[in-house]
C-alpha positions as CSV (number, residue, x, y, z in Angstrom):
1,X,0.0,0.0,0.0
2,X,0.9,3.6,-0.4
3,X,1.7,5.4,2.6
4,X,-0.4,8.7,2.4
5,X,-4.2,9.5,3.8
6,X,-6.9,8.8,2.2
7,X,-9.6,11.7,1.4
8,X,-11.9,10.5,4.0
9,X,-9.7,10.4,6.5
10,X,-8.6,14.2,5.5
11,X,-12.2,15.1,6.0
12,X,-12.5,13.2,9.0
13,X,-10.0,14.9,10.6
14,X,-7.8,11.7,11.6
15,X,-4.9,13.8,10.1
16,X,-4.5,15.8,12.9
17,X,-1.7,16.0,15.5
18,X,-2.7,14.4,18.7
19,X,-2.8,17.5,21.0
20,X,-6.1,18.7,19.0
21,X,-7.9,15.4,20.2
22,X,-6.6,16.0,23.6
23,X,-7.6,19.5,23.5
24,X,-11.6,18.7,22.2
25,X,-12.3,15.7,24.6
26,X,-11.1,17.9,27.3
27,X,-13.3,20.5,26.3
28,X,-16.5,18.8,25.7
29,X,-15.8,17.1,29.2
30,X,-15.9,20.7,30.7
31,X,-18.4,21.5,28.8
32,X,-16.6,24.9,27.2
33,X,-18.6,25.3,23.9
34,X,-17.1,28.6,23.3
35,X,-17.5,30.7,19.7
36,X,-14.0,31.4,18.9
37,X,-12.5,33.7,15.7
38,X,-9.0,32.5,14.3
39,X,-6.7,33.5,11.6
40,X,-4.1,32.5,9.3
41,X,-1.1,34.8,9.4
42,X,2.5,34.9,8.3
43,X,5.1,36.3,10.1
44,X,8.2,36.2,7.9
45,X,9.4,34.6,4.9
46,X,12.4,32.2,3.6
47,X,15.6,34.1,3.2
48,X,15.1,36.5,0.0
49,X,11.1,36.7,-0.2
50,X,9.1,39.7,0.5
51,X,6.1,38.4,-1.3
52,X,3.9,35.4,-1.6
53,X,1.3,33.9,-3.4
54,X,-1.8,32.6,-1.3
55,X,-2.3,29.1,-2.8
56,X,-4.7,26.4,-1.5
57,X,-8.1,27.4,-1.0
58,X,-9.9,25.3,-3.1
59,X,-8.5,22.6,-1.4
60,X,-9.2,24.3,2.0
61,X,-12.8,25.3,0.8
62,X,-12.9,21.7,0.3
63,X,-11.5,20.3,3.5
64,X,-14.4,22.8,6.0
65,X,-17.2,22.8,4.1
66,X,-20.2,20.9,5.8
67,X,-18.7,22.2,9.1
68,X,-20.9,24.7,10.6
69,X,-18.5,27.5,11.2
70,X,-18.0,30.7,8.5
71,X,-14.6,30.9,6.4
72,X,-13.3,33.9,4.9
73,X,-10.2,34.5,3.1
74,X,-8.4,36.4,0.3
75,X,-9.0,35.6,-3.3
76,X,-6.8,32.0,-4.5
77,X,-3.7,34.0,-6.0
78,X,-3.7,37.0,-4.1
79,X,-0.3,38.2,-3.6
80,X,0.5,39.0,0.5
81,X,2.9,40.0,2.8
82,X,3.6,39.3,6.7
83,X,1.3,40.1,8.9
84,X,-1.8,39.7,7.4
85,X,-4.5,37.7,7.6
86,X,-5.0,36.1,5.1
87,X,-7.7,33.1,6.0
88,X,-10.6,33.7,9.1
89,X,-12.5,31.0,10.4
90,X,-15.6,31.6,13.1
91,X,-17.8,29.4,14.8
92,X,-17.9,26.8,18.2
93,X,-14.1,26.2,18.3
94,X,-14.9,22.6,18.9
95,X,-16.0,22.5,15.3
96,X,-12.8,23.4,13.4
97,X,-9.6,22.7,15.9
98,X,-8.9,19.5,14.7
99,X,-8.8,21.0,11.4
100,X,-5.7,23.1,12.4
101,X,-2.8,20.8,11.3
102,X,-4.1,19.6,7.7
103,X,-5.3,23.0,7.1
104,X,-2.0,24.5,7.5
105,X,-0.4,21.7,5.8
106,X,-2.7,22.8,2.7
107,X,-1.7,26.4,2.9
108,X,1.7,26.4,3.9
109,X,3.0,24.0,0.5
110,X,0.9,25.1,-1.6
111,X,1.5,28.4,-1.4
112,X,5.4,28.1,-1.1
113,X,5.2,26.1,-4.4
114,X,3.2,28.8,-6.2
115,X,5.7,31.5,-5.1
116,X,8.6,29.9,-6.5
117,X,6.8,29.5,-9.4
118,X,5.7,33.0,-9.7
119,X,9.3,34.2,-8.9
120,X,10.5,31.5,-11.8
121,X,8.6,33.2,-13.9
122,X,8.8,36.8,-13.2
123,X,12.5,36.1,-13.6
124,X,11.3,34.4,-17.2
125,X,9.7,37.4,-18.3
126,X,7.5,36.7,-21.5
127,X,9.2,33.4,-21.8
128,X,7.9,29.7,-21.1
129,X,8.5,28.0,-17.7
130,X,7.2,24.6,-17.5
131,X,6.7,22.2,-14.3
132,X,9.4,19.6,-14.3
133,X,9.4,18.5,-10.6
134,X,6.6,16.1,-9.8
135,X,9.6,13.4,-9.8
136,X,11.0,14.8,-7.2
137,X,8.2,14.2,-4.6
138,X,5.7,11.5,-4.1
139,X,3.6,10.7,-6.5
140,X,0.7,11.7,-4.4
141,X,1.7,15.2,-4.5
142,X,2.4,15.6,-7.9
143,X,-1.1,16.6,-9.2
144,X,-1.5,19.4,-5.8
145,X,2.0,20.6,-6.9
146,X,2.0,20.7,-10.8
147,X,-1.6,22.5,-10.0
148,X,0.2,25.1,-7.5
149,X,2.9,25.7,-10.2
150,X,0.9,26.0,-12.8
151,X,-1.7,29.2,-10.5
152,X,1.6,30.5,-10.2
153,X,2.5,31.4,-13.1
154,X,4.2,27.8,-14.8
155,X,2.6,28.0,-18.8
156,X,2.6,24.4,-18.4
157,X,2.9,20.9,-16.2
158,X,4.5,17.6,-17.4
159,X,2.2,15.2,-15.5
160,X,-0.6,13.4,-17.0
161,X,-2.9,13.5,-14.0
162,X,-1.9,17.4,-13.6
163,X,-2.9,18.3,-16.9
164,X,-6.3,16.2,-16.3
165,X,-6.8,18.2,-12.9
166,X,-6.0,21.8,-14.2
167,X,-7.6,21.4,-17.9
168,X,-4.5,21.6,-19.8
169,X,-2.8,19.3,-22.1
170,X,0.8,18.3,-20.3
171,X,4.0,19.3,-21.9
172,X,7.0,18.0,-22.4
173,X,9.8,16.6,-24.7
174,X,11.8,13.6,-24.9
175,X,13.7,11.7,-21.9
176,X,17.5,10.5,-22.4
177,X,16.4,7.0,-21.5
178,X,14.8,7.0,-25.6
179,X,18.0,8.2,-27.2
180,X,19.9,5.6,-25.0
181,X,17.8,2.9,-25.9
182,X,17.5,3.9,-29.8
183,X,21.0,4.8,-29.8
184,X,20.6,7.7,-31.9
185,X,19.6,11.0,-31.1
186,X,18.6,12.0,-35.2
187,X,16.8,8.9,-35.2
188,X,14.4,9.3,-32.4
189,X,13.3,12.9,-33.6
190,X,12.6,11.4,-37.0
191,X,10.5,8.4,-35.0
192,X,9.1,10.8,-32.3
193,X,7.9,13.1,-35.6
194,X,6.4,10.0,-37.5
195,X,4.6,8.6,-34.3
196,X,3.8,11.1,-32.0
197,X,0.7,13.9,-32.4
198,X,1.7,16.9,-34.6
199,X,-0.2,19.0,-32.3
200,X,3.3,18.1,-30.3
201,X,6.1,20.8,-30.6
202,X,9.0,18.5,-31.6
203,X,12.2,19.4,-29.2
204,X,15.3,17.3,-29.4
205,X,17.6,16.8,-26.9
206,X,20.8,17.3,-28.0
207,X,23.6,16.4,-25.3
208,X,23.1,12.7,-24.3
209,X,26.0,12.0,-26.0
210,X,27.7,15.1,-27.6
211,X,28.9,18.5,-27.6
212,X,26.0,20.9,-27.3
213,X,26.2,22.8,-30.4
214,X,27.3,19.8,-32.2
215,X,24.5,18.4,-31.5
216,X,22.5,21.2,-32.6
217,X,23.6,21.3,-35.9
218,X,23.4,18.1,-36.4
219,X,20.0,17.6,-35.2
220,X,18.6,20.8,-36.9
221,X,20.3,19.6,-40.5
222,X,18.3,16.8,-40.0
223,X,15.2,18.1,-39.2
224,X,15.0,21.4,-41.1
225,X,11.6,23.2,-40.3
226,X,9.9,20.4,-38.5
227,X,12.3,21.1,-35.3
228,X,10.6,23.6,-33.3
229,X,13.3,23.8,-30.3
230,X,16.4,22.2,-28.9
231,X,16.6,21.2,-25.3
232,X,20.2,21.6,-23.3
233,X,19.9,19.7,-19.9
234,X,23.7,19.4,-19.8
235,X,24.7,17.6,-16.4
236,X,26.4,19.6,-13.8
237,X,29.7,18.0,-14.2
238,X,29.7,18.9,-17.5
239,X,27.8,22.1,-17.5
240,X,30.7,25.3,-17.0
241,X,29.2,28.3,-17.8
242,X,25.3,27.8,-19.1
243,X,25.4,30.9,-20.7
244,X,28.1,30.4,-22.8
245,X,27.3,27.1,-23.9
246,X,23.3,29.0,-25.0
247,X,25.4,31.9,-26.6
248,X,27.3,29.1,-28.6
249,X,24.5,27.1,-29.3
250,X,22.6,30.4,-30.5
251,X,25.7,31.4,-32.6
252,X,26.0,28.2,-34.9
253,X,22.0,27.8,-35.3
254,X,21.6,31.4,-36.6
255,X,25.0,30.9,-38.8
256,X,23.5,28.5,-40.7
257,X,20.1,30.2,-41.0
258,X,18.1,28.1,-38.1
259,X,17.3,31.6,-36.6
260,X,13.8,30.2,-35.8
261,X,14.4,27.3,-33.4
262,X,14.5,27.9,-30.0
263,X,16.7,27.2,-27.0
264,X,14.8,25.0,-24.2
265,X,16.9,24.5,-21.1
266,X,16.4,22.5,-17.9
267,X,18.5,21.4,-15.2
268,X,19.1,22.6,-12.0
269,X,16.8,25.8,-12.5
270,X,15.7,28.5,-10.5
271,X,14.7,31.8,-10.5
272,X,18.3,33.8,-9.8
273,X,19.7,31.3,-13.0
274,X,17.0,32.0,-15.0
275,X,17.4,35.8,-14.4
276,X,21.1,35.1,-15.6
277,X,20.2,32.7,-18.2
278,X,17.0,34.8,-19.9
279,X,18.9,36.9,-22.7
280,X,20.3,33.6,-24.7
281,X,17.4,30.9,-23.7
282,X,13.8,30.8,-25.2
283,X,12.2,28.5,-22.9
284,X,12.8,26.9,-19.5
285,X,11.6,23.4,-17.4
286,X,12.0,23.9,-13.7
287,X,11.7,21.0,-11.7
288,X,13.1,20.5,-8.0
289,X,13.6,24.1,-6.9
290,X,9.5,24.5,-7.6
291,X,8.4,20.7,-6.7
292,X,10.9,21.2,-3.5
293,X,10.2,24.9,-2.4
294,X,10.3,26.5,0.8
295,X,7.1,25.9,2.6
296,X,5.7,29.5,3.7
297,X,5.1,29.0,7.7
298,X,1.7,30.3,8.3
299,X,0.1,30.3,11.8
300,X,-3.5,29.9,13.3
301,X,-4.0,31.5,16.2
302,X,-7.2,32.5,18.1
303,X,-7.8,36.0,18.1
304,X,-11.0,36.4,19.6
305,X,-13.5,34.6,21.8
306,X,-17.6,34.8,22.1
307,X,-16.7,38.6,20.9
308,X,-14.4,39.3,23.3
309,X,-10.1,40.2,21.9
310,X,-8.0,37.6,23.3
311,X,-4.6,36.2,22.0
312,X,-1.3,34.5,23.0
313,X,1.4,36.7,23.4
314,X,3.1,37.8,20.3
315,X,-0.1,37.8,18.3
316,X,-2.5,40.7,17.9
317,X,-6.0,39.8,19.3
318,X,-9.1,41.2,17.9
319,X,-10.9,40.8,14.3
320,X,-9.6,42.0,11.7
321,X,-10.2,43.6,8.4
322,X,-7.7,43.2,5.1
323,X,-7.8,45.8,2.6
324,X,-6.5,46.9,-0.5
325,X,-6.2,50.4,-2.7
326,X,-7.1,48.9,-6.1
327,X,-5.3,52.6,-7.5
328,X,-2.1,52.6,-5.3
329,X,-1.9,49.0,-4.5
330,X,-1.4,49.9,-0.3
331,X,-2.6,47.0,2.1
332,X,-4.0,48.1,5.4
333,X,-4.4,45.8,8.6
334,X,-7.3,47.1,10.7
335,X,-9.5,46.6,13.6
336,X,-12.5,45.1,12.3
337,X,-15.0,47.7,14.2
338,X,-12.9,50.6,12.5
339,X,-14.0,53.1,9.9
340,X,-12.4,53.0,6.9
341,X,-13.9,53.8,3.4
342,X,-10.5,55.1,1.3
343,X,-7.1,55.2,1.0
344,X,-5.8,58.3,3.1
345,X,-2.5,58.4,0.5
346,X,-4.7,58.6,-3.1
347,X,-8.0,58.8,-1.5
348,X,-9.4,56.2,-3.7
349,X,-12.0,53.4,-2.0
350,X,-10.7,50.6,0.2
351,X,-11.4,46.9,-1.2
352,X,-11.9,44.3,1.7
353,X,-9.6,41.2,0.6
354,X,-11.0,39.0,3.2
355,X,-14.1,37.6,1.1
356,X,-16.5,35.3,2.7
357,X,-15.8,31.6,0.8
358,X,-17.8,29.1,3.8
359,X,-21.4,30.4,5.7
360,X,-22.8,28.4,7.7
361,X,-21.0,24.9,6.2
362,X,-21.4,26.1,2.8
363,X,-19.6,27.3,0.0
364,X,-21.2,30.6,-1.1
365,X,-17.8,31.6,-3.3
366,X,-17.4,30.7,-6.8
367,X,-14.3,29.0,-7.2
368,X,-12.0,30.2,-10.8
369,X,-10.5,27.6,-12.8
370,X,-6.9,27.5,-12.6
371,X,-6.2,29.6,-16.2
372,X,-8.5,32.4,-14.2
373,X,-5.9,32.2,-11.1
374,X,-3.2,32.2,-13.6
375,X,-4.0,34.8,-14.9
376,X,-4.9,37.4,-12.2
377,X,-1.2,35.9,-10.7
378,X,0.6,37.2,-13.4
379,X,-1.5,40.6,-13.6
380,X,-0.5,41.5,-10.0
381,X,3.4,40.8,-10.9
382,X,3.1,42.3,-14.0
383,X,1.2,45.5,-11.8
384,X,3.1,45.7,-8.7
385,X,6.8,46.1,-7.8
386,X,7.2,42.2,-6.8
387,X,11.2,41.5,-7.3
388,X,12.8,38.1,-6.7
């Protein structure tokens, strides 16, 4: 058997860490049936971040509903910062606590996977990252992280089961185990081009066996107008400097007029080498440093109880509102009984981020596809000053 939890026992709340079974039978004992208001909140980031990207809600919208407590978060996507909250949960606390540990487990990865995607491709500008990484992690994950990837800004996921689960077809090119088993490398284009859709962009790889630009030229000779794109994933051993070996690469293609294919790299990617790497290469897969990435360490805390502000020490008690200026982009924490109707640097109107998503056990939010989260990802980067 595979060792991971099944659906129902999610919902059931079996995963759970054993202090939150302690804490209800102790509670129903004393009969304390208390109302209580929590909230997700970050307090600081892996080294180098100052943004995020909230990720995980339809899976969290998923895990409360039928519970009889109110959610309300931000929007799936929404770009954040510390110290806001970012996910609010009210009801009898008995309901929800021993949702605390695979809630957070939701949160926490998903949304550190679709930051580094979103900083992968920020870094990419206008050009193609795909989702490499889903071998890299158990096989489990791979549809929950290819989907995270993808909201973040990945054009594309290499899994079948991903591309089933976000509506997309899944992307990739050839694996060295074909050329090594074919022997090769022209002859497996020219099979891969007879056998395989057309729909299919047709990338070689070009350095099982030789030197990069060799292999280029040789490849492209053979191909002529049916090769869309060569694909460099040049071990590390091997590897020197990247750039140059592109800027080689580049140089013998468009001397012999193959101006037109394009220069795929993998290997080893993240954002800071893709930054370096973006004025020679055309397209990028990214597998471990997204699959693998920092998870962002949200907290829940109670903040309030039957109405009344109350939390641990180092937390700010009290509800709270989230908002946004839509004109200058500022983000305001405030109490939630306060005033506020506009932004006192631009004066235009305050937007509440904090939207309700569960009322009473059920979903009264619309849930977007994952194109639609996609997409208002990659307007907030392209809109706001978020740098890698």
């Amino acid at each position: 058997m595979f060792h991971i939890a099944t659906e129902a026992e999610i919902k059931s709340g079996k995963i759970t860490d054993v202090y939150f079974t302690h804490t209800v039978k102790i509670l129903k004992e004393k009969g304390i049936k208390s109302r209580a208001t929590a909230e997700v909140m970050l307090k600081g980031f892996p080294p180098d971040w100052s943004w995020g990207v909230l990720a995980g809600i339809e899976e969290l919208a998923y895990l409360l509903e039928g519970l009889p407590i109110n959610v309300y978060s931000m929007e799936e996507g929404s770009l954040f910062q510390p110290f806001q909250p970012l996910v609010v949960l009210e009801g009898r606390y008995l309901d929800y606590a021993i949702y605390e540990t695979p809630l957070l487990g939701i949160l926490c990865q998903a949304s550190g996977i679709a930051t580094k995607a979103s900083r992968c491709k920020k870094a990419a500008a206008d050009k193609p990252v795909i989702s490499f990484g889903a071998r890299r992690m158990h096989p489990a994950l791979a549809p929950m992280i290819e989907r995270n990837a993808f909201i973040g800004g990945c054009d594309g996921v290499a899994v079948v089961k991903s591309g089933e689960l976000i509506g997309e077809v899944p992307r990739g090119t050839i694996p060295h185990s074909l050329i090594l088993m074919m022997g090769d490398p022209v002859e497996v284009m020219q099979a891969f081009h007879q056998l395989i859709d057309p729909a299919v962009k047709r990338i070689a790889l070009i350095d099982t066996f030789s030197d990069e630009k060799l292999g280029a030229i040789k490849i492209a000779q053979a191909m002529g107008d049916d090769l869309f794109a060569v694909r460099l994933d040049t071990p590390s051993s091997r590897r020197g400097d990247m750039l140059q070996i592109l800027e080689e690469v580049r140089w013998e293609l468009d001397y012999r007029g193959f101006n037109r294919i394009k220069l795929f790299v993998s290997g080893g990617l993240d954002e800071c080498k893709i930054s370096r790497l973006n004025k020679a290469a055309d397209a990028y897969g990214v597998g471990t440093s997204i699959s693998n990435a920092p998870v962002v360490n949200f907290s829940f805390d109670i903040v309030e109880i039957d109405g009344q502000p109350l939390a641990k020490k180092g937390k700010c008690s009290g509800a709270k509102k989230l908002l946004r200026c839509d004109n200058c982009q500022k983000t305001v924490v405030l109490p939630s009984h306060t005033a506020s109707d506009s932004c006192p640097t631009c004066a235009a109107p305050y937007r509440s981020l904090l939207t309700p998503l569960i009322k009473d056990g059920k979903l009264v939010r619309k849930l977007p596809k994952p194109q639609a989260i996609r997409q208002y990802v990659l307007n907030q980067l392209a809109e706001t000053d978020c740098i890698f």
